[in-house]
C-alpha positions as CSV (number, residue, x, y, z in Angstrom):
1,X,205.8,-115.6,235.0
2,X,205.7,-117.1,231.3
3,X,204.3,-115.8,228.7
4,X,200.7,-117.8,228.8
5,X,200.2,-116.1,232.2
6,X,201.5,-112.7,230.7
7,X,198.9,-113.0,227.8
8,X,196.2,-114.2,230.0
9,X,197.0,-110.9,232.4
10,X,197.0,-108.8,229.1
11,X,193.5,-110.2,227.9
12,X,191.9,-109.6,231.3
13,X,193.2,-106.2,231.0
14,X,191.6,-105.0,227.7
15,X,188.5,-106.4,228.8
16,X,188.8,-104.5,231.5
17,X,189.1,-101.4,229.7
18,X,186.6,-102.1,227.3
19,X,184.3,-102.8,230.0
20,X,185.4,-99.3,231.2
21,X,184.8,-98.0,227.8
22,X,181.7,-99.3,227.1
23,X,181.0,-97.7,230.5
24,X,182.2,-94.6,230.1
25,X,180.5,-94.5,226.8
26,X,177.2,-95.3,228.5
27,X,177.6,-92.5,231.2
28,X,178.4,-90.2,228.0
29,X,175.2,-91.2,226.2
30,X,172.8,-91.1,229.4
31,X,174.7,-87.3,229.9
32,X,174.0,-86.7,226.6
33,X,170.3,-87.4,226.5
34,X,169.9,-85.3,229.9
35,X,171.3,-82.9,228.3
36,X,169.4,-82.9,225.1
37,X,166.4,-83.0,227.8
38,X,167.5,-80.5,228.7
39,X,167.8,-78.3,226.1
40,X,164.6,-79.1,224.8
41,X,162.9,-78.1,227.8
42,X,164.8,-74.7,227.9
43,X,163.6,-74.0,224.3
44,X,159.7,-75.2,225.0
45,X,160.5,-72.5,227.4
46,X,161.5,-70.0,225.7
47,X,158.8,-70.6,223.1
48,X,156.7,-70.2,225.4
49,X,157.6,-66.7,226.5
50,X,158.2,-65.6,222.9
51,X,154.5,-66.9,222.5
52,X,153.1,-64.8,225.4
53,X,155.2,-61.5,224.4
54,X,153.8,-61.7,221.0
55,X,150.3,-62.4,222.4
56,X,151.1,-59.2,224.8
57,X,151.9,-57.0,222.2
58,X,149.0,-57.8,219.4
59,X,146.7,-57.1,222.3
60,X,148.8,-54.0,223.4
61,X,148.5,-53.1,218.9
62,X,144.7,-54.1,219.3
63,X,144.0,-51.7,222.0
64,X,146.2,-48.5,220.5
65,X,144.5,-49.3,216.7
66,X,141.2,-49.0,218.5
67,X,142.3,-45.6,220.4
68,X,143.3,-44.3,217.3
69,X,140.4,-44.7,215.6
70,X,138.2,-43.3,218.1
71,X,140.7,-40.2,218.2
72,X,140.3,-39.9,214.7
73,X,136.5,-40.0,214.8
74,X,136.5,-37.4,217.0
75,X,138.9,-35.1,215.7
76,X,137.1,-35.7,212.4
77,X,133.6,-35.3,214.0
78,X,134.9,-31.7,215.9
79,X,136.2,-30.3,212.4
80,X,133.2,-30.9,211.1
81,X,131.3,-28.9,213.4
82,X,133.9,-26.2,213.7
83,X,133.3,-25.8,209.8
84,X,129.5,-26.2,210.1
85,X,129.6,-23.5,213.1
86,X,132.1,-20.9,211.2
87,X,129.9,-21.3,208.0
88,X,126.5,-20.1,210.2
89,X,128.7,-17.5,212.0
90,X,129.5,-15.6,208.4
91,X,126.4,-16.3,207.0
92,X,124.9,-14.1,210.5
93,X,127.7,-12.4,211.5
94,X,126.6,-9.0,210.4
95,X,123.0,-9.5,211.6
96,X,123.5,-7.9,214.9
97,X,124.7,-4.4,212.7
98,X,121.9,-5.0,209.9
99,X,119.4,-4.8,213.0
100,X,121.0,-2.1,214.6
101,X,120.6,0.2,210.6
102,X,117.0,-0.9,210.3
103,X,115.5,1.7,211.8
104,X,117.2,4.2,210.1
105,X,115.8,2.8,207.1
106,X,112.5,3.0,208.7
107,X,113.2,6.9,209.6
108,X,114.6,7.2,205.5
109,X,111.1,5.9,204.8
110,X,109.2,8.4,206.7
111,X,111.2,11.1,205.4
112,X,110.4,10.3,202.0
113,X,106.8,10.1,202.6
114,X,106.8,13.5,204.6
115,X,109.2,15.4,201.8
116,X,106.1,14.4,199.7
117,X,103.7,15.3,201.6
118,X,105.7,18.7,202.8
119,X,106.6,21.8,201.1
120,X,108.6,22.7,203.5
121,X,112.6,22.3,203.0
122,X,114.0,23.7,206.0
123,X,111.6,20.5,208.1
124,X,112.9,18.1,205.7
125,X,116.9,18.9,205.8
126,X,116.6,18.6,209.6
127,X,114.5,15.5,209.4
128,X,117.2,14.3,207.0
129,X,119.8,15.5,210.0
130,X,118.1,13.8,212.3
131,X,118.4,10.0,210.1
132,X,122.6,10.8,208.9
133,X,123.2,12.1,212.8
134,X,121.5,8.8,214.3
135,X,122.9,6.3,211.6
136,X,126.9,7.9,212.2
137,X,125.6,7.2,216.1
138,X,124.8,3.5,215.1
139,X,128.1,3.2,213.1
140,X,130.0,4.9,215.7
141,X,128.9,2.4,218.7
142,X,130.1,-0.4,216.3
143,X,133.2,0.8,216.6
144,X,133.4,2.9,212.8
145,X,134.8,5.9,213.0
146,X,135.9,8.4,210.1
147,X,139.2,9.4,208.4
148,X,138.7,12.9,207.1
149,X,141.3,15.1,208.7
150,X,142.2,18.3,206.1
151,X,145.6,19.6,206.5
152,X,147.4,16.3,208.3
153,X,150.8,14.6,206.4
154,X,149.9,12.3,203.8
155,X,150.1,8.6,205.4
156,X,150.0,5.9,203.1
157,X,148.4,3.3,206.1
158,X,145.1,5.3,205.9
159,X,145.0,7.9,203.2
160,X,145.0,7.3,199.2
161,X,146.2,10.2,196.7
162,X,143.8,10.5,193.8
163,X,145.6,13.9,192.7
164,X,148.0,16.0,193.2
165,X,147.3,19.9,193.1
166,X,150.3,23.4,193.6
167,X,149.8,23.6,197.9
168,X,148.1,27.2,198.4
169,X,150.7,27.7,201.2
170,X,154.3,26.6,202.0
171,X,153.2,25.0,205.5
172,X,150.2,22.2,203.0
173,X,153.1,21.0,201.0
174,X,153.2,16.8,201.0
175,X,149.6,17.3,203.1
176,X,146.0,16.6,202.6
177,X,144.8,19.5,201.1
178,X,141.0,18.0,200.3
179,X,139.7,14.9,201.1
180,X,137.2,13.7,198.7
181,X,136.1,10.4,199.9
182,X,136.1,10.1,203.3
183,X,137.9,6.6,204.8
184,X,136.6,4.5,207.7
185,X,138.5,2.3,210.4
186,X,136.7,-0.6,212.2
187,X,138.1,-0.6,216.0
188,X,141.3,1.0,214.7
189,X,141.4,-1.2,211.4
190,X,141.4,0.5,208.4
191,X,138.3,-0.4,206.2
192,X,138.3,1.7,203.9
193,X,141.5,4.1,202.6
194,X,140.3,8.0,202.4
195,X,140.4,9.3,199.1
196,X,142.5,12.7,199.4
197,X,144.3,15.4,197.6
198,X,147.8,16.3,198.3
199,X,149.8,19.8,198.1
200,X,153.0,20.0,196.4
């Protein structure tokens, strides 16, 4: 073979392989741009599901904003009626006691008027019995009842020591001697502390 036909051969060759080349780098491109494609449609994609979610959760944000504030108006309109309702109940809470004393203060007025019209003492002390023994009734159906016990150890939950005085016997030492303000508990809490005197 000479070297004409050798160079020939070798010229034929390279343009094979640039043929193959240029080829190749066609096959490469049109892979490329499916791929690219490709990629563009998996983004669209997810951009699209990213879009939905978001639209999802500002309705799912709309819907718990709006709950809220209709819990809140509630709440807010029930406290106000608790505190509208508590404010009537103190202003009448002692109405059903003031109604159950009225009569005695009708009876105090009749006794009055009689004691005017009467000379007679003994009629108007047990007129007067009559009144204190039907207003400690009233009292004691409330649930009042009194703390006036003589001779009973000094407790400092219901009695209060105004003085101290020598005890007339060993056995009245640290106990109520006198009591000179009676106490009163109202269904078994203390109202008001008895005002006694103690032995020592």
């Amino acid at each position: 073979m000479s070297e004409n036909e050798k160079d020939i051969l070798k010229e034929e060759e390279n343009s094979q392989n640039t043929d193959i080349n240029s080829a190749n780098t066609e096959v490469e491109k049109d892979n490329s741009q499916k791929r690219g494609k490709r990629k563009k449609t998996s983004s669209r994609k997810k951009e699209e599901e990213l879009k939905s979610k978001i639209e999802e959760l500002e309705a799912s944000v709309e819907e718990l904003n709006d709950k809220y504030l209709r819990l809140y108006s509630e709440f807010d309109n029930y406290r106000k009626r608790t505190v509208k309702e508590k404010a009537e109940l103190y202003k009448t809470a002692a109405e059903d006691t003031v109604l159950s004393i009225l009569p005695v203060v009708d009876d105090f007025e009749r006794a009055l008027k009689a004691a005017d019209d009467s000379e007679d003492g003994a009629a108007h002390k047990e007129g007067i019995e009559l009144i204190y023994n039907k207003l400690v009734g009233i009292l004691k159906n409330k649930g009042v009842e009194p703390i006036d016990e003589k001779e009973v150890d000094f407790d400092l939950d219901i009695h209060e020591a105004i003085t101290k005085i020598p005890a007339p016997s060993e056995d009245l030492k640290n106990k109520v001697v006198d009591v000179v303000e009676k106490g009163y508990k109202l269904n078994g809490k203390v109202i008001r502390f008895a005002k006694v005197v103690i032995g020592e």
